[in-house]
Every structure is written in C-alpha cells, then in structure tokens.
N, C-alpha and C positions, 0 to 999 in steps of 0.2 A: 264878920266872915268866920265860919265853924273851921275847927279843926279838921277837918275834912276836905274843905274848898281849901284850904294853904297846902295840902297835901298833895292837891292833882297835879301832873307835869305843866310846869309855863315854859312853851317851846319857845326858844329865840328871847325867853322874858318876855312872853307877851302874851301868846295863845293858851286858852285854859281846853288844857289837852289835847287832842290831836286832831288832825282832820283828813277824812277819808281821798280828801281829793289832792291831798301830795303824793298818792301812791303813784306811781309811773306811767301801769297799764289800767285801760279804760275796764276792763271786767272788775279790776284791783278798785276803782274808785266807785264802781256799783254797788258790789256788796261787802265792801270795807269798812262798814261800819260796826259789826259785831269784835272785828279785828281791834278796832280801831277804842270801842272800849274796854277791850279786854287788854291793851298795851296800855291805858289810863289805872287800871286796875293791878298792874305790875307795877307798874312806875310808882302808886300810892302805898301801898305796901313794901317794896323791895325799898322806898327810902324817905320814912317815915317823920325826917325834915322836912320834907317839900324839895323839889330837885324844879331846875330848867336847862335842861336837855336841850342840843340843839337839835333842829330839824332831822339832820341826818342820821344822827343817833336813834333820835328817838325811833325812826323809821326803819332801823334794822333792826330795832329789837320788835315792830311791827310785822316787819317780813316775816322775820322768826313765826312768830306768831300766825301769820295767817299759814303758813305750810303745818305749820300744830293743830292749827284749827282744821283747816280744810273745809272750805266752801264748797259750798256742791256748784254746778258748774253744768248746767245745761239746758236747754231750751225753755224760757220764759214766759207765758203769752203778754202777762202784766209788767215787762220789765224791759227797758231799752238796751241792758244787756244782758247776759243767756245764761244768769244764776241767780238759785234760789240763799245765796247767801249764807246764813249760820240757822238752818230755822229748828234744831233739834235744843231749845233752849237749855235743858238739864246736860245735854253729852260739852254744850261750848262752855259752862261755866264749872262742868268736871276737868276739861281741858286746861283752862285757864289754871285752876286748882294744879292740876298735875306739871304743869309750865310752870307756876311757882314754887311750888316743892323743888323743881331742879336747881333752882335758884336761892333755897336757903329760905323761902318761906311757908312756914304749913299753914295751911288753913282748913275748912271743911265748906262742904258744899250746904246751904241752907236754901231750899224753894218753898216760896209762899205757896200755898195750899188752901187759903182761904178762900172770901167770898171778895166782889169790888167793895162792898160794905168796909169791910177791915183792912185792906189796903193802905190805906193812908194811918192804920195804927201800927201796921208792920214795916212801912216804911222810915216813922219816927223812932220806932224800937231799935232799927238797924242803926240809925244815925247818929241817936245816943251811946250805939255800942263802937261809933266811929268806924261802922263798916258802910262806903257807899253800896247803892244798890242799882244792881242792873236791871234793866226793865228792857223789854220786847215787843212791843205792840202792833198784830197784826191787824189786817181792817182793807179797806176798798183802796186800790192806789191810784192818788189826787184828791180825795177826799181829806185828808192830811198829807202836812209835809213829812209827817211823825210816824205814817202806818207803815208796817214792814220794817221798824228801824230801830237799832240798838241805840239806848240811852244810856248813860250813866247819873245817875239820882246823887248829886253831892251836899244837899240841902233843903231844908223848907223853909217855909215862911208862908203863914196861915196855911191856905189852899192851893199856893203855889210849890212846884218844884222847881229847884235850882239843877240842871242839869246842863252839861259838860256834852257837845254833839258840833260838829263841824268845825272845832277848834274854840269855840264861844261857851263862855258861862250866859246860860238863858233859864229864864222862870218862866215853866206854864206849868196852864191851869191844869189838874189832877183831873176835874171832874171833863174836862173836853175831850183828855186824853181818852177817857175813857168811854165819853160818850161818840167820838170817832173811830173808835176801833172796836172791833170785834169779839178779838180777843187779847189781855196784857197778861203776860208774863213777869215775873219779878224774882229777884233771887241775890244770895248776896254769898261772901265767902265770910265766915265766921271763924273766930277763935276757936281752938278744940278744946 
C-alpha cells in the first residue's frame, strides 16, 4: 500500500474515503461526487498521518465544501437529477486549492495538458511526488459507471488505477477508462 493510499480518510475505520450517497439530499448524492473527492483531497493533505474521521465529521467538512464548490443545479436531459455537477474542472480544483489555503495548507494547481498517450506518465509522476490525482471523465451516461464522475487516482499497479469513489478502494483499467469516455480530465495539487 503507497504512501498515498494510507493517507486517504477511512471513515468509521473502514471506508477508503467518502461516499457521495451519505449526503442527505437526493440532488447532494447526484452530483456529489466531485464534492466528495475534493473532501478526500483535504482530508489527505490537511493530515498527513492518515486520519479516520467519523461519518459525521467527515461530512461537514463535505457540506462545507460542496457550498465552496457550487454545483450548478439545473435541468439535465442525461441525469435523474437536475445537475450538471462540478463540470468546470480547472475552477473545482482552483476551489479546492483555495479551501485548503484557509486551512493551513498551500498547494498550486497543476492540469495535464497532454495527450491520452502520456497520461499514465503524468499520473506516475504525480504519485511519486505523493500527490493523488483527480481525474474527470466525461463520455455517454450508461455507457460506464465512471463517465461524468470525479475520481480520485491514489495508486497504480501496472495498467491499473487504484482509485477512491463510492467510499471503496477499486483498480481499473486506464485504458477502458479512456476508451469509454470522451473526454478525461486530470489535475492534481502540487507542492510550490
């Protein structure tokens, strides 16, 4: 297990990070998932041990966060509830950055800009430098369970990623990822 995966919150000691369907309200567990790793991404940073937050905790510091972020929030044709979620990737993980800053940690914003080719060299690069990486991948909904959804990237292992989404540590494959979606987004907060 990297340095990185002991760092994520285990809520209750158990869940490897959070999951968007403890939030209360049904649009909150819709598009709660950009929320949802960006309070994995506080939690790993703000306590550099590794923490296990309980449920409730961790979830206000989620609340917080999703009123920081700001979901946009209105009518969907592709979605069972009536928001587009966090989809301005560069403004949620500036966010995120400026949420930590209030909190006693700096970091900078870094977005991949490459091509899918180099993807999986910017994402080892990140993880050696012990920064997870967020990932975004839009694409057709049903087509994956993954398209439209914020990931949090905590590991590899050959061609798979270890990634932190519904409360579960899970490995997929990089290349499905990509070959299901349209378009992935990637970015991470770095040292300055």
């Amino acid at each position: 297990m990297s340095t990185i995966e002991k760092r994520i919150p285990r809520i209750d000691a158990k869940e490897y990070g959070g999951n968007q369907a403890w939030f209360s309200r049904e649009i909150e567990q819709g598009d709660g998932c950009g929320v949802i790793a960006a309070t994995n991404l506080f939690y790993h940073y703000r306590y550099p041990q590794g923490s296990a937050p309980k449920r409730e905790e961790y979830l206000q510091v989620a609340r917080e966060l999703y009123v920081y972020l700001k979901p946009l929030h209105f009518w969907n044709l592709f979605s069972p509830v009536n928001s587009y979620g966090l989809p301005f990737f560069a403004k949620t993980l500036d966010r995120t950055r400026r949420y930590l800053f209030q909190h006693g940690v700096i970091r900078e914003v870094e977005i991949f800009r490459g091509r899918k080719t180099t993807m999986e060299l910017y994402i080892r690069r990140s993880l050696r430098e012990e920064d997870p990486v967020l990932l975004l991948t839009m694409g057709i909904p049903g087509k994956s369970p993954f398209n439209n959804h914020y990931l949090l990237v905590t590991g590899m292992e050959e061609d798979r990623l270890i990634v932190s989404t519904w409360g579960q540590r899970q490995e997929l494959s990089l290349k499905k990822l990509l070959k299901d979606a349209w378009r992935v987004r990637l970015g991470r907060l770095k040292e300055r």
